[in-house]
mmCIF file of the N, C-alpha and C atoms, coordinates in Angstrom:
data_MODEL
# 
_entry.id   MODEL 
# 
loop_
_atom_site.group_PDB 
_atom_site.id 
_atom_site.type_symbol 
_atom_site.label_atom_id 
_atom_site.label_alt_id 
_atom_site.label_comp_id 
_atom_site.label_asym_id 
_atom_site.label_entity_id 
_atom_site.label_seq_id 
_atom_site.pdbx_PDB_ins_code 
_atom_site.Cartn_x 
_atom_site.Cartn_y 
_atom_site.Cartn_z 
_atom_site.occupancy 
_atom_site.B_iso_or_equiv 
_atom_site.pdbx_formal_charge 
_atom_site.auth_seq_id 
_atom_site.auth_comp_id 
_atom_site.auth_asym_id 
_atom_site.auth_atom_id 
_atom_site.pdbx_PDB_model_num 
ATOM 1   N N  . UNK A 1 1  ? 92.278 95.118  90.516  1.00 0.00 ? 1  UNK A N  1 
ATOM 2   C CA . UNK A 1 1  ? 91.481 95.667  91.601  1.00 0.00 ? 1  UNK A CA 1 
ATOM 3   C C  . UNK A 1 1  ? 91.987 97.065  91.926  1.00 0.00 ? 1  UNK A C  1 
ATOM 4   N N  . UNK A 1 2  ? 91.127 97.771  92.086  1.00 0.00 ? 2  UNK A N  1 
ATOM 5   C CA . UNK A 1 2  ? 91.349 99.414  92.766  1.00 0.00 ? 2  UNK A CA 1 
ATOM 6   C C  . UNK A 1 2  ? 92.327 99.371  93.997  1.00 0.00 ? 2  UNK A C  1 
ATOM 7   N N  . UNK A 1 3  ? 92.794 100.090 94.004  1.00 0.00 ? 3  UNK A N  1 
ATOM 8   C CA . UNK A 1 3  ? 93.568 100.616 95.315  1.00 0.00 ? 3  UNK A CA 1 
ATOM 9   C C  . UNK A 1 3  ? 92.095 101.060 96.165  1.00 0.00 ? 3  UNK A C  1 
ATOM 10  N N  . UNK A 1 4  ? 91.550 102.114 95.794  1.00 0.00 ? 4  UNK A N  1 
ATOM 11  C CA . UNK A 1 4  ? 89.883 102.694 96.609  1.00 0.00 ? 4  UNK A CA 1 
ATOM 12  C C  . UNK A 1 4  ? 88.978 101.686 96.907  1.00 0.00 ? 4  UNK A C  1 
ATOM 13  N N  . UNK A 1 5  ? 89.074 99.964  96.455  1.00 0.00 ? 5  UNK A N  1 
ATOM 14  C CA . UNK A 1 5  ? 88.157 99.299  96.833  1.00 0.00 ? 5  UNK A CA 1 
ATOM 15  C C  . UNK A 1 5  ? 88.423 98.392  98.058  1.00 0.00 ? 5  UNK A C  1 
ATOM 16  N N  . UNK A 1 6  ? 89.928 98.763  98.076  1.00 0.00 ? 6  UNK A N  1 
ATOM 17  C CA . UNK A 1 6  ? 90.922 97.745  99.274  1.00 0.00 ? 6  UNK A CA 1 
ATOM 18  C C  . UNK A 1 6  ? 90.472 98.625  100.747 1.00 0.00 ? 6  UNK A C  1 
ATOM 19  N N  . UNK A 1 7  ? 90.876 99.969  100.429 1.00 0.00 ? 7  UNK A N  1 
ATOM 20  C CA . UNK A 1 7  ? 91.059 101.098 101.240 1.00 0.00 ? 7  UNK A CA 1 
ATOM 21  C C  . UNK A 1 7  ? 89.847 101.124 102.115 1.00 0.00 ? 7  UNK A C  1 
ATOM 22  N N  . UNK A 1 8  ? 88.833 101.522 101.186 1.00 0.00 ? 8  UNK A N  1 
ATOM 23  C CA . UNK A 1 8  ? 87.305 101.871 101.790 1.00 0.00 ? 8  UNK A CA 1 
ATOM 24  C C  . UNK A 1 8  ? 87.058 100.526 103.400 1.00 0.00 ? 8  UNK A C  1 
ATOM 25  N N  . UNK A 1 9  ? 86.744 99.331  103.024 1.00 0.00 ? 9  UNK A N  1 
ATOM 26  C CA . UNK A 1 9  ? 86.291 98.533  103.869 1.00 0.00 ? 9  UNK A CA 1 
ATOM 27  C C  . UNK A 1 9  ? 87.371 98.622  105.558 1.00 0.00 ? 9  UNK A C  1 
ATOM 28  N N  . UNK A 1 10 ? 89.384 98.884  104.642 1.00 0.00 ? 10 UNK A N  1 
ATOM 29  C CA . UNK A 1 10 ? 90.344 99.084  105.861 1.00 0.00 ? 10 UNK A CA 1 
ATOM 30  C C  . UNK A 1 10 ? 89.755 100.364 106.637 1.00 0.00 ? 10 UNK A C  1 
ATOM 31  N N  . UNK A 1 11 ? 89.537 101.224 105.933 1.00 0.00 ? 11 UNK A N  1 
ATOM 32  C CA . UNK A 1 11 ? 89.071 102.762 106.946 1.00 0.00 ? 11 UNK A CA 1 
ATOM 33  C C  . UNK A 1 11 ? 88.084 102.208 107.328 1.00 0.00 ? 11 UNK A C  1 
ATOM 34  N N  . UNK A 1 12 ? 86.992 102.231 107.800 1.00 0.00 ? 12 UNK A N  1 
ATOM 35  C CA . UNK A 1 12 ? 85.927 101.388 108.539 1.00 0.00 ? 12 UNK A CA 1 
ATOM 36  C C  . UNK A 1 12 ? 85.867 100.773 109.544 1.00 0.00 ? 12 UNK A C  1 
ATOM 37  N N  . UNK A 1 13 ? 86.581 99.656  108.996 1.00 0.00 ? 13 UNK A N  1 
ATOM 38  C CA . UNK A 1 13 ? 87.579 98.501  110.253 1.00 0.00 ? 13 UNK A CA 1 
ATOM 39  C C  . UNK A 1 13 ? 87.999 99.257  111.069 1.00 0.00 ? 13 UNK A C  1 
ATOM 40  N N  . UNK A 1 14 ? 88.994 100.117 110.623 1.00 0.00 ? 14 UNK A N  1 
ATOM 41  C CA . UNK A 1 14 ? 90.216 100.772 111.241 1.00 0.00 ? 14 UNK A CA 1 
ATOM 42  C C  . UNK A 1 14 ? 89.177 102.117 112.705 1.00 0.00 ? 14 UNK A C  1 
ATOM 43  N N  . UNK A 1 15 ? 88.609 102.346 112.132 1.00 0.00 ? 15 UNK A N  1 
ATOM 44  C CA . UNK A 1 15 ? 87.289 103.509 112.296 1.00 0.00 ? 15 UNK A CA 1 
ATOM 45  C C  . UNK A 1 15 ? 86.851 102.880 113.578 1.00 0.00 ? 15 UNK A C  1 
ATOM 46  N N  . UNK A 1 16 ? 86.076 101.922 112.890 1.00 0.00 ? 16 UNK A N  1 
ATOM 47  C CA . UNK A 1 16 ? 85.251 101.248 114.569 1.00 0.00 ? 16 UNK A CA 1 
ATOM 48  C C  . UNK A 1 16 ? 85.763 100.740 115.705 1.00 0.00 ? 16 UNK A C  1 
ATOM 49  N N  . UNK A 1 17 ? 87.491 100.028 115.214 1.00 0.00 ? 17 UNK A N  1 
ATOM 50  C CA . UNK A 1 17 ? 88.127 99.238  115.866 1.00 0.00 ? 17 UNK A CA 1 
ATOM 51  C C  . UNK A 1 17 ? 88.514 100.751 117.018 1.00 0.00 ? 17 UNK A C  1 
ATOM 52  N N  . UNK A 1 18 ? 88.862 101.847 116.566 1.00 0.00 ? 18 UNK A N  1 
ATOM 53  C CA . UNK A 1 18 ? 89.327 102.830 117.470 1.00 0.00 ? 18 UNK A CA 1 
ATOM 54  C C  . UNK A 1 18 ? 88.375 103.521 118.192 1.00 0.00 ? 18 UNK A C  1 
ATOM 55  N N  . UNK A 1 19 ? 87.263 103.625 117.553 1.00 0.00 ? 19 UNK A N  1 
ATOM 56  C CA . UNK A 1 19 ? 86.635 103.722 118.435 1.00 0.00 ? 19 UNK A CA 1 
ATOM 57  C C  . UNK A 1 19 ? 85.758 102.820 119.452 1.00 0.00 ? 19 UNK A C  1 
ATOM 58  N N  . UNK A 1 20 ? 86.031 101.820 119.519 1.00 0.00 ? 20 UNK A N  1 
ATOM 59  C CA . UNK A 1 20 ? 85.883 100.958 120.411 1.00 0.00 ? 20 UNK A CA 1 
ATOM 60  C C  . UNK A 1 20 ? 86.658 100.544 121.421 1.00 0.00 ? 20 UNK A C  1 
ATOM 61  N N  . UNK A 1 21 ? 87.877 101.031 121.166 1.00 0.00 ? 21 UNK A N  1 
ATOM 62  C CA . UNK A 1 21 ? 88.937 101.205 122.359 1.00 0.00 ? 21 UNK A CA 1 
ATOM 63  C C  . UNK A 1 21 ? 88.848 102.307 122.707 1.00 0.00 ? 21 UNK A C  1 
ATOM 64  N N  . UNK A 1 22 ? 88.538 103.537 122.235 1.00 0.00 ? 22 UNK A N  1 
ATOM 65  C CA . UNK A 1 22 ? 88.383 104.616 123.086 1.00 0.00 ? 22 UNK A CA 1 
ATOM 66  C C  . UNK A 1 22 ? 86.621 104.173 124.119 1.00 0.00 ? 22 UNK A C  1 
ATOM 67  N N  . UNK A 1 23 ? 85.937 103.986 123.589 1.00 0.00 ? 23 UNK A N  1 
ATOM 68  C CA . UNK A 1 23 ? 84.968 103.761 124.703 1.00 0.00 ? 23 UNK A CA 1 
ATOM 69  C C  . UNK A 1 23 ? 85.235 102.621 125.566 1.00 0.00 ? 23 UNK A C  1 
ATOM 70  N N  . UNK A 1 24 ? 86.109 101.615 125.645 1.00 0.00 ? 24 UNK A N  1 
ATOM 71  C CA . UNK A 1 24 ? 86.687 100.448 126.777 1.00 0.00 ? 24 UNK A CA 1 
ATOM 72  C C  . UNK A 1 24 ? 87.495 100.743 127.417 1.00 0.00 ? 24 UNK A C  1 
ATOM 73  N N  . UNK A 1 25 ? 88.323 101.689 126.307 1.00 0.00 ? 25 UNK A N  1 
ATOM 74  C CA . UNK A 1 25 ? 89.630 102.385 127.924 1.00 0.00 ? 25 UNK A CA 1 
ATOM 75  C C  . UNK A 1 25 ? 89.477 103.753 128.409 1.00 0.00 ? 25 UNK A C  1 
ATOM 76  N N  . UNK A 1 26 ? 88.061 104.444 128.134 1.00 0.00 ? 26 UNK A N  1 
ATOM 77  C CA . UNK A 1 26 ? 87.837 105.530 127.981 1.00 0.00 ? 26 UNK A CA 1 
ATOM 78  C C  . UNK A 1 26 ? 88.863 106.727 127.945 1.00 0.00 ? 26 UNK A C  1 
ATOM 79  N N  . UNK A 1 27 ? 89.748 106.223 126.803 1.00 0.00 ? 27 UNK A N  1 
ATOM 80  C CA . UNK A 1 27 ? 90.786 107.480 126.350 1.00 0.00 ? 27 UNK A CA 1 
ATOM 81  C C  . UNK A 1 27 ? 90.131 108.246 125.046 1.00 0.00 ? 27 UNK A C  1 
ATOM 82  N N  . UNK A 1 28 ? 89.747 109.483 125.361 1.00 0.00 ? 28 UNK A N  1 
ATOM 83  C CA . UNK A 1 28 ? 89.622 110.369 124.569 1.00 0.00 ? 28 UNK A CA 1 
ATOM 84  C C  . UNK A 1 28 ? 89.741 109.888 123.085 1.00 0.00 ? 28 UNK A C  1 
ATOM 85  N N  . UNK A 1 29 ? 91.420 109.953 123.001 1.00 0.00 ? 29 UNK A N  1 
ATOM 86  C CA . UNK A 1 29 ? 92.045 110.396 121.932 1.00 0.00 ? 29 UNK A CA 1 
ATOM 87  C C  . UNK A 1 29 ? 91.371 109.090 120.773 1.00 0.00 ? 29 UNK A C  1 
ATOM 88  N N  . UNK A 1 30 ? 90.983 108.339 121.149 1.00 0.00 ? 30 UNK A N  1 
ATOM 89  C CA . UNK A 1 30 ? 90.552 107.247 120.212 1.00 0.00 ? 30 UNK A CA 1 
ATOM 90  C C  . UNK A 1 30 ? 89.591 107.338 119.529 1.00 0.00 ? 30 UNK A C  1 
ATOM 91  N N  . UNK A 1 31 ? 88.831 108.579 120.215 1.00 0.00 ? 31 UNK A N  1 
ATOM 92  C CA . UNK A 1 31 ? 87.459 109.279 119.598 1.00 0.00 ? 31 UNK A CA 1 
ATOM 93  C C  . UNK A 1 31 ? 87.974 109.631 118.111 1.00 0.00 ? 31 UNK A C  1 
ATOM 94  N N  . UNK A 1 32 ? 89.231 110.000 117.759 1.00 0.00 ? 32 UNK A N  1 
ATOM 95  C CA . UNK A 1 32 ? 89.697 110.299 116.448 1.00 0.00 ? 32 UNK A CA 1 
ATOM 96  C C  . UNK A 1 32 ? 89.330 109.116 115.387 1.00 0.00 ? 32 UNK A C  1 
ATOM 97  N N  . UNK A 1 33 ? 88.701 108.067 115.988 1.00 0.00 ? 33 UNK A N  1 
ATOM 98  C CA . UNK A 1 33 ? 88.513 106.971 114.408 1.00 0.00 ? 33 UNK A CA 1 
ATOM 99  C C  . UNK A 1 33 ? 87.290 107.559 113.698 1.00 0.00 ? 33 UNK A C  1 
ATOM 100 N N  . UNK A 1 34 ? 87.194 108.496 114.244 1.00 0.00 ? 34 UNK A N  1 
ATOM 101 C CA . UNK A 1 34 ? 85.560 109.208 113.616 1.00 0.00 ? 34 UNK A CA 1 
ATOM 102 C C  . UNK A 1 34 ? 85.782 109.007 112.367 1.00 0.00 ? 34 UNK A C  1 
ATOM 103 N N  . UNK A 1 35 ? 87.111 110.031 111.946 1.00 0.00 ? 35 UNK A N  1 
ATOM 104 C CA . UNK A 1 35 ? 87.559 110.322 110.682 1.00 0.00 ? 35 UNK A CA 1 
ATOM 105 C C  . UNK A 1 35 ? 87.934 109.411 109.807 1.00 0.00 ? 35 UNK A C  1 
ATOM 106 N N  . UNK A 1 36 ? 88.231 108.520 109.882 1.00 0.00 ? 36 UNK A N  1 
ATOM 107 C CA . UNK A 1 36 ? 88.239 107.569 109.348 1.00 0.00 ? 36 UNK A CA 1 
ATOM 108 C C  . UNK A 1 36 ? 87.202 106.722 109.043 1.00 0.00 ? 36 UNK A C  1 
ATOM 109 N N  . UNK A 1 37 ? 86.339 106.603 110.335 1.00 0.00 ? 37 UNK A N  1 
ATOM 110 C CA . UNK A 1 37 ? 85.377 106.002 109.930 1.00 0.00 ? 37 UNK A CA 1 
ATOM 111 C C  . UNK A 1 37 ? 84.570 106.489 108.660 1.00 0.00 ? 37 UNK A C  1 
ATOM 112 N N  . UNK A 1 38 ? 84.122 108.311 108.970 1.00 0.00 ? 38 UNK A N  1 
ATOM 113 C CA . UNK A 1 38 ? 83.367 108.552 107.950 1.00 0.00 ? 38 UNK A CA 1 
ATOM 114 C C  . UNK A 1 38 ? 84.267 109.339 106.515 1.00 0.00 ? 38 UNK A C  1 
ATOM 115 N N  . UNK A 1 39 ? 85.289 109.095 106.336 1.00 0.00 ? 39 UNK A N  1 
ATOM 116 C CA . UNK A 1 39 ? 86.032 108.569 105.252 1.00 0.00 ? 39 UNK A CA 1 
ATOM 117 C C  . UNK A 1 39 ? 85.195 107.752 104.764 1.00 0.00 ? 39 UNK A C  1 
ATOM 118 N N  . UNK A 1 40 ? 85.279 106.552 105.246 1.00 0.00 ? 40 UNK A N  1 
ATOM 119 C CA . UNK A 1 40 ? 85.560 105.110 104.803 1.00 0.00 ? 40 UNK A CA 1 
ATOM 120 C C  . UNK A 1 40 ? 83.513 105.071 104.354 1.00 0.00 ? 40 UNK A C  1 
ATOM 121 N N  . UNK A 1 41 ? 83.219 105.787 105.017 1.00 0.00 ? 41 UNK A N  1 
ATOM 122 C CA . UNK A 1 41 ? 81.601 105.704 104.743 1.00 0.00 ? 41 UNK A CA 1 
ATOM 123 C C  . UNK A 1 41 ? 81.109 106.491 103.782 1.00 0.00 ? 41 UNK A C  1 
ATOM 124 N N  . UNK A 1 42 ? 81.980 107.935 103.432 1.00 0.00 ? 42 UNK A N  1 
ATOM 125 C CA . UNK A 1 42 ? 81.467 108.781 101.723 1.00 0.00 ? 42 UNK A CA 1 
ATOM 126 C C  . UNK A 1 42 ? 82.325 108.575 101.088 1.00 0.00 ? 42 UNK A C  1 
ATOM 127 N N  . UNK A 1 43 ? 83.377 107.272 100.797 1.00 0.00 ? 43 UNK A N  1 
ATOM 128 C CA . UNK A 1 43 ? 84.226 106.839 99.864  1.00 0.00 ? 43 UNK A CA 1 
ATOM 129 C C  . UNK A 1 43 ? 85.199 108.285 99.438  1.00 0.00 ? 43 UNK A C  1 
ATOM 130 N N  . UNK A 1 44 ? 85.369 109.268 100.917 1.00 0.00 ? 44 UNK A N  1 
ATOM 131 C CA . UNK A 1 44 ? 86.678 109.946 100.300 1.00 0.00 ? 44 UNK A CA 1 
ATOM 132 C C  . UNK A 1 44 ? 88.039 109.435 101.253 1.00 0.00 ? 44 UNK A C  1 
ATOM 133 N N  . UNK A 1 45 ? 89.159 110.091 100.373 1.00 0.00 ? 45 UNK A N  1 
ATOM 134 C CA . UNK A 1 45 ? 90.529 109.584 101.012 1.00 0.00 ? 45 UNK A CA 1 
ATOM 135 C C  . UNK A 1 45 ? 91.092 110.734 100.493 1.00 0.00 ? 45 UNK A C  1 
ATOM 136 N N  . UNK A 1 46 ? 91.668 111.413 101.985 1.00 0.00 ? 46 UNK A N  1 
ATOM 137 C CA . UNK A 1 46 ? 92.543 112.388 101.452 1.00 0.00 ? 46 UNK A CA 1 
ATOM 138 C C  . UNK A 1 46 ? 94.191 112.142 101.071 1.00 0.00 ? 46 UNK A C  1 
ATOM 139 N N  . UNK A 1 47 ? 94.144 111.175 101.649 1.00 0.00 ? 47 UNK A N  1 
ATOM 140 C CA . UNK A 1 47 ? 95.741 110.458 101.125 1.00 0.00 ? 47 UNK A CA 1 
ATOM 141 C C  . UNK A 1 47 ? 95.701 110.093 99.522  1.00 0.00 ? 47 UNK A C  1 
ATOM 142 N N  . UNK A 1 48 ? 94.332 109.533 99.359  1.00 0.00 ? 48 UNK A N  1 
ATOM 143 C CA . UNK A 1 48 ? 94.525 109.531 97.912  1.00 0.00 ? 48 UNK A CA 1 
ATOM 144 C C  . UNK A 1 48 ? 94.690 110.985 97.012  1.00 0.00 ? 48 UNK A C  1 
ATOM 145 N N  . UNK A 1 49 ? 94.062 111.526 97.441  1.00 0.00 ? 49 UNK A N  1 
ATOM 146 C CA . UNK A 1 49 ? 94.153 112.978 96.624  1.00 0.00 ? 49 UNK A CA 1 
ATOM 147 C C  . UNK A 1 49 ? 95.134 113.584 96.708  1.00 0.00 ? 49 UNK A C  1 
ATOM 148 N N  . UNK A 1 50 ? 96.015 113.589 98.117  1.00 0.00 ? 50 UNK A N  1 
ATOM 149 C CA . UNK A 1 50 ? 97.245 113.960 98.350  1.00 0.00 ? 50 UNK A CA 1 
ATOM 150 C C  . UNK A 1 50 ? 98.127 113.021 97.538  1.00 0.00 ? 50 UNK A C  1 
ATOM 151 N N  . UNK A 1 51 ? 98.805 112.249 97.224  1.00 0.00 ? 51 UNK A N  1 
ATOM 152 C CA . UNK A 1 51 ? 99.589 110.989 96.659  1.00 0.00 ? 51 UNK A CA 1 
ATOM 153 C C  . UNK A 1 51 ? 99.343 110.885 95.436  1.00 0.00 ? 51 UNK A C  1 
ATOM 154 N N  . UNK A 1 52 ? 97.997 111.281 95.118  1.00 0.00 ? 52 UNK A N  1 
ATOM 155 C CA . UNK A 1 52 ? 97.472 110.884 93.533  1.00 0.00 ? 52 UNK A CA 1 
ATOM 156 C C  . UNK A 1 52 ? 98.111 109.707 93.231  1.00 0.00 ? 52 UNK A C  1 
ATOM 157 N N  . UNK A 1 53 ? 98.109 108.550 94.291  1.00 0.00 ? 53 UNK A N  1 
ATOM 158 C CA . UNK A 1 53 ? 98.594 106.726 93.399  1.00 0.00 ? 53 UNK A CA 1 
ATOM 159 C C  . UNK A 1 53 ? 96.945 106.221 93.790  1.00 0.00 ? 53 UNK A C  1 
ATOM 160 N N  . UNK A 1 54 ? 96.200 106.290 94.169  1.00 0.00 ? 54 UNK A N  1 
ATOM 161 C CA . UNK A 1 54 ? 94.401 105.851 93.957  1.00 0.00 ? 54 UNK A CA 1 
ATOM 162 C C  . UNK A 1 54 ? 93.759 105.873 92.798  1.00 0.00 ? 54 UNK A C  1 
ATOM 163 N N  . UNK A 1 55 ? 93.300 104.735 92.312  1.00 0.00 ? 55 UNK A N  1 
ATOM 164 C CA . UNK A 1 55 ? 92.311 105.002 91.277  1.00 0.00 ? 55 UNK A CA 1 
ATOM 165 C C  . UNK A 1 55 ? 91.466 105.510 91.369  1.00 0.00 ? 55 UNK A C  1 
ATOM 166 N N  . UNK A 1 56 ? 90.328 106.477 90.733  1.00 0.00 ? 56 UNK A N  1 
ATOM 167 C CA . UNK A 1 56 ? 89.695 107.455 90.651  1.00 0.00 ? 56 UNK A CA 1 
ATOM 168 C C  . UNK A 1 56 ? 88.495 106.644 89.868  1.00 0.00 ? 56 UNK A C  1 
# 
């Protein structure tokens, strides 16, 4: 199995889950799962590109 096929669905998760605590505790800073989210939604990862250990 890919490392990129594990990843994709965790950024997402990870994505909505933060931003769903930023709109319940209305802290700002949680607004940051954006990035992740839409990571996780055009299948890029900059950690992978940075690290080069992702299958491609």
């Amino acid at each position: 199995m890919k490392i990129r096929a594990v990843c994709r669905p965790i950024r997402i998760v990870v994505g909505l889950a933060l931003i769903t605590t930023a709109v319940v505790t209305g802290n700002p800073w949680f607004y940051l799962g954006i990035a992740p989210l839409i990571a996780g939604m055009v299948n890029f990862c900059p950690l992978c590109i940075i690290t080069k250990k992702c299958d491609i």
